[in-house]
N, C-alpha and C positions, 0 to 999 in steps of 0.2 A: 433653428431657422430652416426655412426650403429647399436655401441653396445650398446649405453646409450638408445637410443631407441629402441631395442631390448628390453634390460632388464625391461623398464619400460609399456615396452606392455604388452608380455606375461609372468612377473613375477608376474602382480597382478593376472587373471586369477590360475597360480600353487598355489599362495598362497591361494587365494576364495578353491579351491579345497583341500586344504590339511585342512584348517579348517572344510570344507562340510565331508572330508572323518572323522575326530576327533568327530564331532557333530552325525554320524551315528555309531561308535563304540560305544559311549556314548548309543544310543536310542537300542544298539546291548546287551549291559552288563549288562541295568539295567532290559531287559528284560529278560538276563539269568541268574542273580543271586537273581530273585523271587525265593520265598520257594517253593519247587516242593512237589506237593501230599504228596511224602514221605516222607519228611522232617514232614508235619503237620502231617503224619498219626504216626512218631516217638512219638512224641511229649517227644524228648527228651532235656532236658534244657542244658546241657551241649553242644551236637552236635550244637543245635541251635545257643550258643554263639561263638561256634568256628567257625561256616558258617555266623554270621552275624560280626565277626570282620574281614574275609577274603574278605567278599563282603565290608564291609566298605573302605578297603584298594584298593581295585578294582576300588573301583568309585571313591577316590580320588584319584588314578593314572591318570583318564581318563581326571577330572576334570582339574589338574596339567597340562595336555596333550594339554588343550586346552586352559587354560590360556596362554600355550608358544607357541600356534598357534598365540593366538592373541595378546602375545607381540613381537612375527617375526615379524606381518604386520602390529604391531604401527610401527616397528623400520624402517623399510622400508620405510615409508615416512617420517622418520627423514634424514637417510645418504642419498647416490647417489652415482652414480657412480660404481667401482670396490666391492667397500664397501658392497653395497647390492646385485652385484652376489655373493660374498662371503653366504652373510647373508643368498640368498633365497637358495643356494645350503646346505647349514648348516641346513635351517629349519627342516626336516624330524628328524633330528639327536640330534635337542636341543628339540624337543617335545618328542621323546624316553627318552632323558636324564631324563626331567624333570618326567616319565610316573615310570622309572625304579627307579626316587631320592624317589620317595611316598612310591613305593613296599616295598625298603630297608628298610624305617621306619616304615612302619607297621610289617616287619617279626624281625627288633631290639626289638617295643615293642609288639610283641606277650605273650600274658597272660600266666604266669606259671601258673600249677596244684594246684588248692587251696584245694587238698584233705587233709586228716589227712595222708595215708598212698602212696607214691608215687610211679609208677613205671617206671623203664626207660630200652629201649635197650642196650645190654652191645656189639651190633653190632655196631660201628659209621655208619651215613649214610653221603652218598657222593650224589653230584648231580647228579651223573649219576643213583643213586636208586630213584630219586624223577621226573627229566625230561624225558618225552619223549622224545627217543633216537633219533628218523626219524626229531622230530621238532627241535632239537639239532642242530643236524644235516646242516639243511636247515639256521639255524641261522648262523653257522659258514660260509656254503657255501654265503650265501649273502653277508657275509661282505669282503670274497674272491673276490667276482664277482666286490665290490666296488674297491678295491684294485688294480683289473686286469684292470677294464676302469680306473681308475687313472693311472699302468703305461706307457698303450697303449696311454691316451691322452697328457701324458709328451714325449715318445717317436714321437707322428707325431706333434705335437704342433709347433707354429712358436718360433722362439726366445723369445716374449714377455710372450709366457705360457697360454696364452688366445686367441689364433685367429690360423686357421688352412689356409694355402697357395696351391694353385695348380696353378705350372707352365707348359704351352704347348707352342709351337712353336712359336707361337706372340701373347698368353695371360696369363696375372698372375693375379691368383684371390684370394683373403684375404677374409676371411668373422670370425665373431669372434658374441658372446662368444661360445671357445670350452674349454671343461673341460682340460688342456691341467695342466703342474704344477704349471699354478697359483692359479687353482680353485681346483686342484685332489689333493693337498696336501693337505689341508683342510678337501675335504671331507675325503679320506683315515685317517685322522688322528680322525674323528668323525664314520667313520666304527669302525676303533680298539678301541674307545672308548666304546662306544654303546657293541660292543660283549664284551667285557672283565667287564664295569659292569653289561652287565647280565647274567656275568658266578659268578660274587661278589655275585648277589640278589639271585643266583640258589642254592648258598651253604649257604646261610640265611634261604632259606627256609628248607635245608634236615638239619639243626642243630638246626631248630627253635623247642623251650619246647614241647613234646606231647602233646596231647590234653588227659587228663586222663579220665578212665573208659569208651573208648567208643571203644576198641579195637584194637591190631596194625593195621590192614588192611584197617578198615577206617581210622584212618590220615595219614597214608600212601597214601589213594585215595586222601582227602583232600587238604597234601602235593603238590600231583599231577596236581590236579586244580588249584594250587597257580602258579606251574613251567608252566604250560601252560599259563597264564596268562603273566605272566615274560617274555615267549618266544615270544610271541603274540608281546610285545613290542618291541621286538630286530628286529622282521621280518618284521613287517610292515616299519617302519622306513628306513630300510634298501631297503626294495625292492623298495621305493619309490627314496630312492638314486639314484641306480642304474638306474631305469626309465627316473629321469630326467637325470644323464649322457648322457644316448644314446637318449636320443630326443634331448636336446643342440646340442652332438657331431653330430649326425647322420643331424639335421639342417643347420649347418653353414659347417658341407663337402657336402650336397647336394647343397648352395648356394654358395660354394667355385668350384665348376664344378664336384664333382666325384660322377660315375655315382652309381646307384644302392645301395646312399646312404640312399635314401629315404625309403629302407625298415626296416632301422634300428627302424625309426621313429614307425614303425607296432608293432617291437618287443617290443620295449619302452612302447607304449600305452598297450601292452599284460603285461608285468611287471608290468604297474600297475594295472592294474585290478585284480592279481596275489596277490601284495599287498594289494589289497581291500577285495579279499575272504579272505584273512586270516585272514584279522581284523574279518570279519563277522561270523568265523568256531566257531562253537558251543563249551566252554569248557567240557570238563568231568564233570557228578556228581555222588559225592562218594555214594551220595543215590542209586543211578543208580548201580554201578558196585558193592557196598557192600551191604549184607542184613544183617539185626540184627541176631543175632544169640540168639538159646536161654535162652543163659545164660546171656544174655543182653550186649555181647559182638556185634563181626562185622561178618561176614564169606564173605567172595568174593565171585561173581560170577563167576561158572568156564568157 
């Protein structure tokens, strides 16, 4: 069939790539969460441990991330069929899962204050004091945008939900797999996963213990490099989604007859590369934006 071969062509190709893309965040994060200058020119034992339990939690996000890259594309050549465009369209979304399941358990067991005397904010903090608002933001809009091509590919989709038709005068032409509601319910329903838990992980991190004697304003920077990390997870995943939506869709309406569908395909390719900067965007460090103060506290930078 067209689409059995379809699938089995250029689904290993997205999968080689979506592991190529996990294995360079990986060679991205362990280069960004070395100790910078500051940190060893600190030399403080405390910040230390709370920057190397947050890095530890980091790289086994990544780790996680890429073990379920590369249980996607064991499973792929176990099933066939319908089974595995489910599977490969899911892929971006069960690697987030599994990226965002690590985060969660590193910010449950974040280390209490082993001090004698303890101090805490009588402010509660919420996630919107901990994420960047703009990255926020762009997380929610992506998994919008997953949503909008799932309901556009249920509404032109042929009856079956997976193959899109164009009839003209004396020719009818089927070409399939389109994300259409056999495949956009799936995804749509791994979009609203993916952003709602990591709005769960974003409010683990602004409730997780303070990091005692090292000032508000650095674990609050801290905090922040955690929630960008978090995000990092939700948007890559996501915008990968949506990329492969509209290369599928934007493929099988160009070989279905409709014209100027093949630009879609440009947009698609732009999407990801979209989601590949943003796996690679540098996180914040609280060394960076806080300096010690001299009471051995933190002071921001203005």
């Amino acid at each position: 069939m067209v689409e059995d071969a379809f699938w089995n062509g250029p689904a290993l190709p997205v999968l080689g790539g979506l592991v190529a893309l996990v294995v360079l965040v990986v060679c991205v994060l362990v280069r960004a969460t070395r100790p910078s200058p500051r940190v060893a020119s600190l030399g403080d034992p405390v910040r230390a441990a709370a920057r190397r339990h947050a890095d530890v939690v980091a790289g086994g996000a990544v780790a996680a991330g890429v073990l379920a890259a590369l249980a996607v594309a064991q499973a792929t050549s176990v099933v066939d069929g319908l089974a595995e465009g489910v599977l490969v369209g899911l892929a971006p979304a069960l690697v987030g899962a599994a990226f965002l399941a690590v985060h969660a358990v590193g910010e449950l067991t974040w280390p209490s204050p082993r001090t004698v005397v303890r101090s805490a904010s009588l402010q509660p903090r919420r996630a919107a004091d901990v994420a960047p608002r703009g990255q926020r933001r762009l997380a929610r809009a992506l998994g919008a945008l997953v949503l909008v091509l799932a309901a556009v590919g249920a509404l032109t989709a042929g009856e079956d939900g997976r193959s899109v038709t164009r009839v003209t005068a004396d020719v009818t032409s089927t070409a399939s797999p389109y994300p259409g509601a056999f495949y956009g319910a799936w995804l749509a329903l791994g979009a609203v996963v993916l952003v709602g838990a990591g709005e769960g992980v974003l409010r683990l991190v602004a409730q997780r213990p303070a990091v005692a004697q090292v000032g508000g304003a650095w674990d609050l920077a801290l905090r922040r490099l955690s929630a960008h990390r978090v995000l990092r997870g939700v948007q890559v995943p996501l915008a990968l989604t949506a990329a492969g939506m509209l290369f599928y869709g934007a493929n099988a309406a160009a070989r279905a007859g409709y014209p100027g569908a093949a630009v879609l395909v440009v947009v698609a390719v732009a999407l990801a590369l979209a989601g590949i900067a943003l796996a690679v965007r540098p996180a914040p460090d609280p060394d960076a934006a806080v300096a010690p103060a001299p009471d051995g506290g933190a002071r921001a930078h203005a």
